[in-house]
C-alpha positions as CSV (number, residue, x, y, z in Angstrom):
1,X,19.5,-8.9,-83.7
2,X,17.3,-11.5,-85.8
3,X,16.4,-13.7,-82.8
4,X,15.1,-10.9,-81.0
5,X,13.3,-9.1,-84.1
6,X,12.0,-12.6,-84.1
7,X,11.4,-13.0,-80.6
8,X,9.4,-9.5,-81.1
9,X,7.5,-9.8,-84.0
10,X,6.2,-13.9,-83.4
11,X,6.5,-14.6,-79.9
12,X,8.2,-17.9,-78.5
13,X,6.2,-19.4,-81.0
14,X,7.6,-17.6,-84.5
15,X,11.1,-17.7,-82.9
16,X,10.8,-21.5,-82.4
17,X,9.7,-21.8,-86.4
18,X,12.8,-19.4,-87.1
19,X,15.3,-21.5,-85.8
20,X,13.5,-24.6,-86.8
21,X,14.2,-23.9,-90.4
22,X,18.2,-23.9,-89.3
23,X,17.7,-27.0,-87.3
24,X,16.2,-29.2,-90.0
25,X,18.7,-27.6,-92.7
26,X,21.3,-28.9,-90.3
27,X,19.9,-32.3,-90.1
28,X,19.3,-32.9,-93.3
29,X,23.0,-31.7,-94.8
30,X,24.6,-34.1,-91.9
31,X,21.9,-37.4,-92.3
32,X,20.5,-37.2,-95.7
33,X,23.1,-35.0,-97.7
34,X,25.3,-37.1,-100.3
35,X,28.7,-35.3,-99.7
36,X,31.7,-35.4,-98.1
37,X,32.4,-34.4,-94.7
38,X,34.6,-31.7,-95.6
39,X,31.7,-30.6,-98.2
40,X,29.5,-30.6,-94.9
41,X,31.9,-28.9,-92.8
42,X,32.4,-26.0,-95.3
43,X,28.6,-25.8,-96.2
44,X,27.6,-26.0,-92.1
45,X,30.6,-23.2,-91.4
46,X,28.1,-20.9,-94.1
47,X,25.2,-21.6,-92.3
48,X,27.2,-20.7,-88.9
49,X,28.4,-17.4,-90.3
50,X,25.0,-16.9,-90.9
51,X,23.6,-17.4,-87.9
52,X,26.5,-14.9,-86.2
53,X,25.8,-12.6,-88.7
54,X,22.3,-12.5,-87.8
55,X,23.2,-11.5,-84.5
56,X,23.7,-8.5,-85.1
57,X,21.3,-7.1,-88.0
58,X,18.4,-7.8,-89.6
59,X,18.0,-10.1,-92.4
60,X,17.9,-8.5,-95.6
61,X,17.1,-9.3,-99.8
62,X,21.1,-10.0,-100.3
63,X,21.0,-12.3,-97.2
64,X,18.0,-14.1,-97.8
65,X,18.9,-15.0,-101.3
66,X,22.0,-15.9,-100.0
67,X,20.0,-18.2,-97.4
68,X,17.8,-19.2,-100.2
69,X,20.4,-21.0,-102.2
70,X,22.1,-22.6,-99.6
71,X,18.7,-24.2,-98.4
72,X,17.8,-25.0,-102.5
73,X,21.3,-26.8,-103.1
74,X,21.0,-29.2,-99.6
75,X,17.6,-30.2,-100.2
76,X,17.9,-30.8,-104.1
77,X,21.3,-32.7,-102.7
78,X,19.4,-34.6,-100.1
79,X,19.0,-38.5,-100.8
80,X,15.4,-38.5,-100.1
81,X,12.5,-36.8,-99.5
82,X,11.8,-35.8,-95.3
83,X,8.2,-36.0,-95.1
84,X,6.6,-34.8,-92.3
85,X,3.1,-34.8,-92.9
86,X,1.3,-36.7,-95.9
87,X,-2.2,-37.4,-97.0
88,X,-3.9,-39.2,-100.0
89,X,-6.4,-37.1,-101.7
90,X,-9.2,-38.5,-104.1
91,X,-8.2,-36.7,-108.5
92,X,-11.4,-34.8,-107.8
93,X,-11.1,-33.6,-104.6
94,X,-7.6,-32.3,-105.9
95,X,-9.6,-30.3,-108.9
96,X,-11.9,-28.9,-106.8
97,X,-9.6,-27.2,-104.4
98,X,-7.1,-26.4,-107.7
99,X,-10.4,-24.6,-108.3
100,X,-11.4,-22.8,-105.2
101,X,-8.4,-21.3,-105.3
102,X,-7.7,-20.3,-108.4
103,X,-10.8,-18.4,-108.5
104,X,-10.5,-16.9,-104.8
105,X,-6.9,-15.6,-105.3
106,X,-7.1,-12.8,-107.1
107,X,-10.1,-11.6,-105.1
108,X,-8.8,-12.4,-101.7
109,X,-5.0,-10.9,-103.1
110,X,-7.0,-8.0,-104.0
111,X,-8.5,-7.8,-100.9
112,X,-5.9,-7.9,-98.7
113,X,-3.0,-6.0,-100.7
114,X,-4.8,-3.2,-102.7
115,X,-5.8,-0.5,-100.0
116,X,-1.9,-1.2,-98.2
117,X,-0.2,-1.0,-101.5
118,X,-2.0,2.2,-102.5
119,X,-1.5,3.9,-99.2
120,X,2.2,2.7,-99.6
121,X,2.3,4.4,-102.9
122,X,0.7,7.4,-102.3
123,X,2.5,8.4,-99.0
124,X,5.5,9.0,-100.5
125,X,3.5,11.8,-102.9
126,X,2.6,13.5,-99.5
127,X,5.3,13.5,-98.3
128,X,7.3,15.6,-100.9
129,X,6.3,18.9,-100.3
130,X,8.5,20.9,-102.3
131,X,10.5,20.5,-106.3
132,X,14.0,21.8,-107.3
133,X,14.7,22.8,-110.9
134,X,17.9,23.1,-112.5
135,X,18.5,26.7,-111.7
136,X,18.4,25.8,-107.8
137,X,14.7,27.3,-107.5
138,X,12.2,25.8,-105.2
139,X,8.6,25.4,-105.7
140,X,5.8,23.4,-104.9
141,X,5.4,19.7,-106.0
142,X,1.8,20.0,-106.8
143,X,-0.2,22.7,-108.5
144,X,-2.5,23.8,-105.8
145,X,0.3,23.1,-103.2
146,X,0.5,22.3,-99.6
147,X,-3.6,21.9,-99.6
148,X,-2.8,18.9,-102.0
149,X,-0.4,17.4,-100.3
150,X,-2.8,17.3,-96.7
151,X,-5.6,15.7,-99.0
152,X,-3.1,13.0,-100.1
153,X,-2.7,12.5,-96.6
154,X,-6.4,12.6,-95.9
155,X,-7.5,9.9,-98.6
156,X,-4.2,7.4,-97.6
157,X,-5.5,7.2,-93.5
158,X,-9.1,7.3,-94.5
159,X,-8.1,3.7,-96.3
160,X,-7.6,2.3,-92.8
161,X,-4.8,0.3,-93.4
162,X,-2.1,-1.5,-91.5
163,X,0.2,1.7,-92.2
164,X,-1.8,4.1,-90.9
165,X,0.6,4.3,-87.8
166,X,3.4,5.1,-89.9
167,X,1.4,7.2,-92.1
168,X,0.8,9.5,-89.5
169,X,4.4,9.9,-88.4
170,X,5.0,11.5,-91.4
171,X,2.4,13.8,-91.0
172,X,3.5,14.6,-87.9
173,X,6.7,14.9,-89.3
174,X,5.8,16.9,-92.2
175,X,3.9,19.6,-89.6
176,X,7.3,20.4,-88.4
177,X,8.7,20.9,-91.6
178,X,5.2,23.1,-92.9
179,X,6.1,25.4,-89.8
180,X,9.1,26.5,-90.6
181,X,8.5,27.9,-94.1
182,X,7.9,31.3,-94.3
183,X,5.4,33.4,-96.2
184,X,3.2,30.4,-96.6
185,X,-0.9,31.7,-95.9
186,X,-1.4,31.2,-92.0
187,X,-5.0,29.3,-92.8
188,X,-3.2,26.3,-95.2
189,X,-0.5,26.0,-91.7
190,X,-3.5,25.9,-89.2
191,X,-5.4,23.4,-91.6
192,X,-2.4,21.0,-91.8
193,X,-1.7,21.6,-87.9
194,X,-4.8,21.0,-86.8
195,X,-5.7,17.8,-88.9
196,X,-2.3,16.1,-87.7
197,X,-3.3,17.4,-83.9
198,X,-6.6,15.1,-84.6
199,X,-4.8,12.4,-86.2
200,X,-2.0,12.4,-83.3
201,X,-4.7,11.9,-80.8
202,X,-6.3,9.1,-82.5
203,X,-3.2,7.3,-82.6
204,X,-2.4,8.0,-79.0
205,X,-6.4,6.6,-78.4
206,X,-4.9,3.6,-80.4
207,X,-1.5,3.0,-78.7
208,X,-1.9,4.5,-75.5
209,X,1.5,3.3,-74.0
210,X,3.6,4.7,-77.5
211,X,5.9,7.5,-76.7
212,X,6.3,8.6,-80.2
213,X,3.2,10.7,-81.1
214,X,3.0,12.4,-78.0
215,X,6.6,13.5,-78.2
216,X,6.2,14.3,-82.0
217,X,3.1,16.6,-81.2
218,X,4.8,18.3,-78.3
219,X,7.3,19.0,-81.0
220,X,4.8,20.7,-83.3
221,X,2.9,23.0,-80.7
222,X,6.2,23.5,-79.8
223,X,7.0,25.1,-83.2
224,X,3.3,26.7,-82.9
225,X,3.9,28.7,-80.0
226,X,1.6,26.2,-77.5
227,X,4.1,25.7,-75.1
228,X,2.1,24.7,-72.3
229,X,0.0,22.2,-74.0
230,X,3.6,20.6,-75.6
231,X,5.1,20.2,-72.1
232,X,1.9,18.2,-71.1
233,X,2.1,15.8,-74.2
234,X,6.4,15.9,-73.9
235,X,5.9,14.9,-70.0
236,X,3.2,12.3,-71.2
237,X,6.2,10.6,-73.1
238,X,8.5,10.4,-70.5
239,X,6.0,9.1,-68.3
240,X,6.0,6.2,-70.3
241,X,9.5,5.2,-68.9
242,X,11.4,6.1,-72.4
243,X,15.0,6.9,-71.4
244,X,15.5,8.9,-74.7
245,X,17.9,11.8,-74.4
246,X,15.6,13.7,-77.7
247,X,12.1,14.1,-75.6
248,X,14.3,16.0,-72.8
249,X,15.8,17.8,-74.7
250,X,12.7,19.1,-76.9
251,X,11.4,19.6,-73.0
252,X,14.7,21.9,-72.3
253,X,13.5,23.9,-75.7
254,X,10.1,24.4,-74.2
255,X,11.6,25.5,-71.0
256,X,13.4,27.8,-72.7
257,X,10.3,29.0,-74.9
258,X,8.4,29.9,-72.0
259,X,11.7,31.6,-70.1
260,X,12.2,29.0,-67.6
261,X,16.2,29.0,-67.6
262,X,16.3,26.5,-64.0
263,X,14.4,23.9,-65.6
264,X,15.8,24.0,-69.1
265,X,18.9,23.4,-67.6
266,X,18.1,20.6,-65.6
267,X,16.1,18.6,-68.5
268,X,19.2,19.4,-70.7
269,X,21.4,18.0,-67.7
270,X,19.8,14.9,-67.4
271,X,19.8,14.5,-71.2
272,X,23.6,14.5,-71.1
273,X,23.7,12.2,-68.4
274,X,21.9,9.4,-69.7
275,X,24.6,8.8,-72.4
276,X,27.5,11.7,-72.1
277,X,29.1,9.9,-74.9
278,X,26.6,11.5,-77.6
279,X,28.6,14.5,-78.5
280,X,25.5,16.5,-79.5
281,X,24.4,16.0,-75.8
282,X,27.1,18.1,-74.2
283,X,26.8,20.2,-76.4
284,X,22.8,21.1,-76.1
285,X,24.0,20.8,-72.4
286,X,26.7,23.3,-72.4
């Protein structure tokens, strides 16, 4: 739902400019728009459908094009121009800040983009762990293998950027994936495992009421064979009031890792419960 994304992301305040944009388009297609009222009326039923149909997902590139034209077409149709703020300016005082910007762009683009981009780009190297050639065989994606892929992942966070959060989900995510591979050497797992067990915690230092890393760590001791420590961090998630069926069911699977049939059955239990309609809960349940 766009209005609350919006609602989310900008407060009251970037919801209000939201719908302000389809406000004044409104105004100006039915006061300063030189058509007919049935050109209004079909134009206006656009902009509705628009509106429902950003009740329900999340605007997209097709969508906001869409939106794009419609907004060109009314205000290059508009009889005049809506002004809403205006102030003269001096030639020179024009040229000077023509000036100031032109040569504090690039720097400040540079700036503000290049670590985000690069971290953007590179995460989706670490990521890939593994190649397929044509014959179907599997091998590593980069010549000295996983240890390449956890320095990737190294350099990326060590840029400090705003995707560092995400960045370490997939690390986290990755772990999982590292510990179910066989006859890889045990010192390249424990390296990975223990740099994403440091890098969970500082993200659980940095969003202390986020249920994901906990429950995403829990999953890898899990798959480590520390069962004790992954029931702590898998009960820390719940704590945080997240109803989620998946972090009691990884808490049946540690139940059931350290042989306690009772309690896997109840976590498991109340799993189903909180949504029965999710076919793959009955079925972890029965």
């Amino acid at each position: 739902n766009i209005i609350l994304d919006w609602l989310i992301a900008g407060g009251f305040v970037g919801l209000i400019l939201y719908l302000s944009i389809i406000i004044s388009t409104i105004y100006l297609l039915w006061r300063r728009f030189s058509a007919t009222v049935f050109e209004k009326s079909v134009i206006s039923g656009l902009i509705i459908g628009y509106c429902i149909h950003n009740m329900f997902v999340f605007d997209h590139v097709v969508s906001y094009l869409w939106l794009g034209l419609i907004l060109a077409y009314i205000h290059s149709q508009s009889s005049s121009e809506w002004v809403f703020m205006q102030k003269s300016i001096s030639s020179r005082i024009s040229y000077a800040i023509v000036a100031v910007v032109l040569i504090c762009a690039p720097f400040t683009v540079y700036t503000i983009n290049h670590d985000g981009y690069v971290a953007a780009r590179d995460v989706i190297g670490a990521v890939q762990l593994f190649n397929k050639d044509e014959t179907g065989k599997i091998f590593y994606k980069y010549p000295r293998g996983l240890e390449e892929n956890l320095d990737i992942y190294k350099r990326v966070i060590e840029l400090n950027t705003f995707g560092n959060a995400e960045i370490r989900t997939r690390l986290m995510t990755s772990i999982g994936e590292i510990l179910n591979i066989q006859n890889i050497p045990t010192d390249v797992q424990q390296t990975f495992l223990t740099y994403a067990i440091d890098q969970a915690n500082v993200a659980r230092e940095e969003a202390p009421g986020d249920a994901r890393y906990p429950y995403l760590l829990a999953s890898a001791l899990l798959q480590s064979g520390q069962y004790d420590k992954a029931l702590s961090l898998v009960n820390e998630a719940i704590s945080f009031g997240e109803q989620r069926q998946i972090f009691y069911f990884l808490r049946a699977r540690i139940y059931v890792a350290q042989g306690d049939k009772v309690n896997a059955v109840e976590s498991a239990k109340f799993a189903y419960e909180l949504a029965p309609q999710f076919d793959s809960a009955w079925i972890q349940y029965a």
